[in-house]
N, C-alpha and C positions, 0 to 999 in steps of 0.2 A: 185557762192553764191546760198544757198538754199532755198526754203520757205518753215518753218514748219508749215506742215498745220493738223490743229483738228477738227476732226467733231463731235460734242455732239447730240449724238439721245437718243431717251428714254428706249432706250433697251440698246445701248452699245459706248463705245466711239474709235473712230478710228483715227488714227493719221500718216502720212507720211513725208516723205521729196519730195519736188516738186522741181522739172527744166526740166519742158515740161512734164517732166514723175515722176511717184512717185518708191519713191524707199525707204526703212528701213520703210514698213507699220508694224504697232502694233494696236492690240486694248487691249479693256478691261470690263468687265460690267458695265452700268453706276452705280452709288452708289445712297443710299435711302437720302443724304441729302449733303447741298453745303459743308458744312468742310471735309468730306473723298471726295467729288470730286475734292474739289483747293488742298486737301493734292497730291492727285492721277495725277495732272494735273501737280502740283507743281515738283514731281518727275518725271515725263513724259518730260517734257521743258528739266529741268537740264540734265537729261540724255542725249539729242540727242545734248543740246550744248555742253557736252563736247564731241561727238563725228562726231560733224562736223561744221562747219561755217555755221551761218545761219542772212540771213539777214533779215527775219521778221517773224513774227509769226500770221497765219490767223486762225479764227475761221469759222467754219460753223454750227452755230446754229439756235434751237429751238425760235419759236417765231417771233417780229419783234426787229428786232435792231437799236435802235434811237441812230445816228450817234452822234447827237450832246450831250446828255447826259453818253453815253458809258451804257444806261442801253437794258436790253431785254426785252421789251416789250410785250402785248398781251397775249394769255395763251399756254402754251403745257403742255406736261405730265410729264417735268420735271418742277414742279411750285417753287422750290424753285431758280431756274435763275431767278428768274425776281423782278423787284423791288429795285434793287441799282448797281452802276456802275461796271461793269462787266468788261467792258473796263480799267477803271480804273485803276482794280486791279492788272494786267499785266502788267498793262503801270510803276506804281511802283515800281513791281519787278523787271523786264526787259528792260535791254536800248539798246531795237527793238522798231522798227515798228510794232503796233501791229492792227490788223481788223478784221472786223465780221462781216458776212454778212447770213441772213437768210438761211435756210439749202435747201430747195427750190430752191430759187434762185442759190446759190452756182450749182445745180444739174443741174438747166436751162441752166446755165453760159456757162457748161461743154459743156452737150449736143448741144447747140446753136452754139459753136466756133467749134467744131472737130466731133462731134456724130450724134445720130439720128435727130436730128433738123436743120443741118445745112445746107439743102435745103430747109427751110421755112422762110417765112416771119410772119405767123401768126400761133400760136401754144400754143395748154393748157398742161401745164406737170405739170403731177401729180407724188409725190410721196407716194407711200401707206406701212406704217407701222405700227408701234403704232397708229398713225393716218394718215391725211392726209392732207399732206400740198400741194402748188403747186405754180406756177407762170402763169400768163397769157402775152402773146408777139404778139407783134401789131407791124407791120415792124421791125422785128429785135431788139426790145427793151422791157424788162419788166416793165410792169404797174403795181407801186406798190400802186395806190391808192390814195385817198384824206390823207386818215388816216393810210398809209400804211399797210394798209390791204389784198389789192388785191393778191390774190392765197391765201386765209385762207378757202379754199373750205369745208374743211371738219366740219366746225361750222354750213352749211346746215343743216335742220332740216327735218328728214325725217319719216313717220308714221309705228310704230312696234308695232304690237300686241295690239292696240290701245292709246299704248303713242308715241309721240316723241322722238326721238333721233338722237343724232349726226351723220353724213353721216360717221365721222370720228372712232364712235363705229361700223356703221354698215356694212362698205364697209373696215376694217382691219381683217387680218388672224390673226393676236395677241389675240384680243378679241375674234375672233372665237375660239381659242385655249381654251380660260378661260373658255368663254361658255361651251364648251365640257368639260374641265376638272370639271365644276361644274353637270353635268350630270354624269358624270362616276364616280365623289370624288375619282379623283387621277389625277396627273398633265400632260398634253401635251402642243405642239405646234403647232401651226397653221400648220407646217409641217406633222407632227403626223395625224391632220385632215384629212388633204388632200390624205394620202398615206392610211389609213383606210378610206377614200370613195372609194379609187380606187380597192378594194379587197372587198368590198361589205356593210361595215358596212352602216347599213340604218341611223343612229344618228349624223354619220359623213356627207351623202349623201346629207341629208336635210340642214347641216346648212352650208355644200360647193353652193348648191343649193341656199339659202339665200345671202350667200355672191356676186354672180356674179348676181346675181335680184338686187343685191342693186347697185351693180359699175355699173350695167350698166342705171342704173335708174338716176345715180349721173351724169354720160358722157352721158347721154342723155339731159339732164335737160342744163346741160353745154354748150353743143354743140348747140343747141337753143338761151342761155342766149348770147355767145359771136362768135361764129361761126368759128370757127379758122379750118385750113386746115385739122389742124393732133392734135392728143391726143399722146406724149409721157407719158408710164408711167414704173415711176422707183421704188424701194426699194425692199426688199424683195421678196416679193410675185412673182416678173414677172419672179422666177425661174422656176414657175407652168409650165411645157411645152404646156398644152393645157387654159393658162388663157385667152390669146385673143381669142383662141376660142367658148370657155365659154361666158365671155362677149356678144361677137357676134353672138350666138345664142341666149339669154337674151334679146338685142337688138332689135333682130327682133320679138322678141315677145310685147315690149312695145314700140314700133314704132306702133304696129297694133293696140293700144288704141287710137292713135289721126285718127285726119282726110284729115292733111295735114304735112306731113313728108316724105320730100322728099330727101332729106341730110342723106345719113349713114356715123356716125363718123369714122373717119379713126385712127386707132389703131396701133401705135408704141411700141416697149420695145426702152427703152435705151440702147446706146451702151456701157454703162461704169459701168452700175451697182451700186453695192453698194460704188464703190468708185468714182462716182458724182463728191459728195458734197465735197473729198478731193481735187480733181481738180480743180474745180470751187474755194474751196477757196485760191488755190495757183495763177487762174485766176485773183481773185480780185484784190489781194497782187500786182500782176506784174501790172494792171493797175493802178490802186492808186501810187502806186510807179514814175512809168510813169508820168501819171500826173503831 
């Protein structure tokens, strides 16, 4: 028996079948509003039940997901999940088992049980895309908080240009993308960026330059706040071949602002990439199950 598992990001939605391994991955763009994503969701389920046995069905989303009301909680950048029973509405349709668990955590999940994390006891993993979310792990367990909030990192508040802004605008290649395509008026991506800094564009240069000041200012500030062994970091971006690099030169330059900083963060990629949050949610499904 299978677990179908869904992971809703802000950019696109991904979807497999899990038994230890994933296997029939699909995605698709996420959509501008909830009725074309339950329609999209709707025929994504139907399709893979009629072509295989599946014993539950796990999400890994956006947000925080309060267990006991089946709603999403907190904010992401898809704001229209949030606000009425999510859970619910699955549960409805489908007579599965149906779970959710923050997309984050779901990525920790992964990484924690088989991946880069699983020689740690204490460990911050961040995921950076649209924005950034993360979990934080204290002996082997995620601390989700009073308010379950814990790993909502990128709500940090960081100084630009003389205002405020999110760690979550300022340390994402996504936004970096917009940025730029609002300086040139015409559209890239954060990929785009990164491969015109590396051929000399100076417009791109500066705001790749921007971008590793701010991660590293974010895993500095972090590594302080909670102390953890090792920084995994997952989504997108860590295809950059030289991003930890970058960081860790950044690093060492705002270590030299204080006066007692003796701790260099230790910098991971994940092992599993952008399909994490699919593992991790077919983790969850197999322990809940369990249970």
């Amino acid at each position: 028996m299978k677990i179908l598992t869904i992971d809703i990001g802000g950019s696109s939605v991904k979807s497999a079948l899990f038994d230890q391994t994933l296997s029939d991955i699909r995605r698709f763009d996420s959509p501008a509003d909830w009725e074309t994503m339950r329609q999209k969701l709707d025929q994504l389920i139907q399709s893979y039940l009629r072509q295989a046995e599946v014993a539950a069905i796990s999400f890994s989303v956006p947000g925080i997901p309060n267990q006991a009301t089946g709603e999403i909680e907190g904010a992401s950048s898809l704001r229209y999940l949030h606000g009425f029973d999510f859970r619910g509405y699955f549960q409805a349709h489908y007579p599965l088992p149906i779970f959710f668990e923050n997309d984050a955590n779901c990525g920790c999940i992964a990484e924690l049980q088989a991946g880069a994390a699983k020689d740690l006891q204490s460990v911050l993993f961040l995921v950076i895309g649209t924005g950034i979310g993360g979990a934080l792990v204290v002996d082997k367990k995620i601390l989700p908080g009073a308010h379950r909030f814990g790993g909502e990192f990128g709500m940090m508040l960081m100084e630009h240009d003389g205002q405020f802004k999110e760690w979550s605008e300022l340390g994402s290649a996504v936004h970096m993308g917009r940025k730029f395509s609002q300086l040139k008026g015409k559209t890239y991506q954060g990929t785009d960026v990164f491969e015109l800094a590396a051929v000399g564009d100076e417009r791109a240069q500066t705001l790749c330059e921007e971008l590793y000041h701010y991660l590293a200012l974010g895993i500095y500030n972090l590594q302080y706040s909670f102390d953890p062994q090792a920084f995994v970091l997952s989504g997108g971006i860590v295809n950059q071949p030289e991003l930890l690099a970058n960081i860790s030169r950044k690093l060492q330059v705002i270590m030299g602002y204080g006066q007692r900083c003796p701790i260099v963060p230790q910098l991971r990629v994940a092992t599993f990439g952008s399909q994490a949050n699919l593992i991790g949610a077919g983790l969850v499904a197999q322990t809940e199950k369990i249970n």
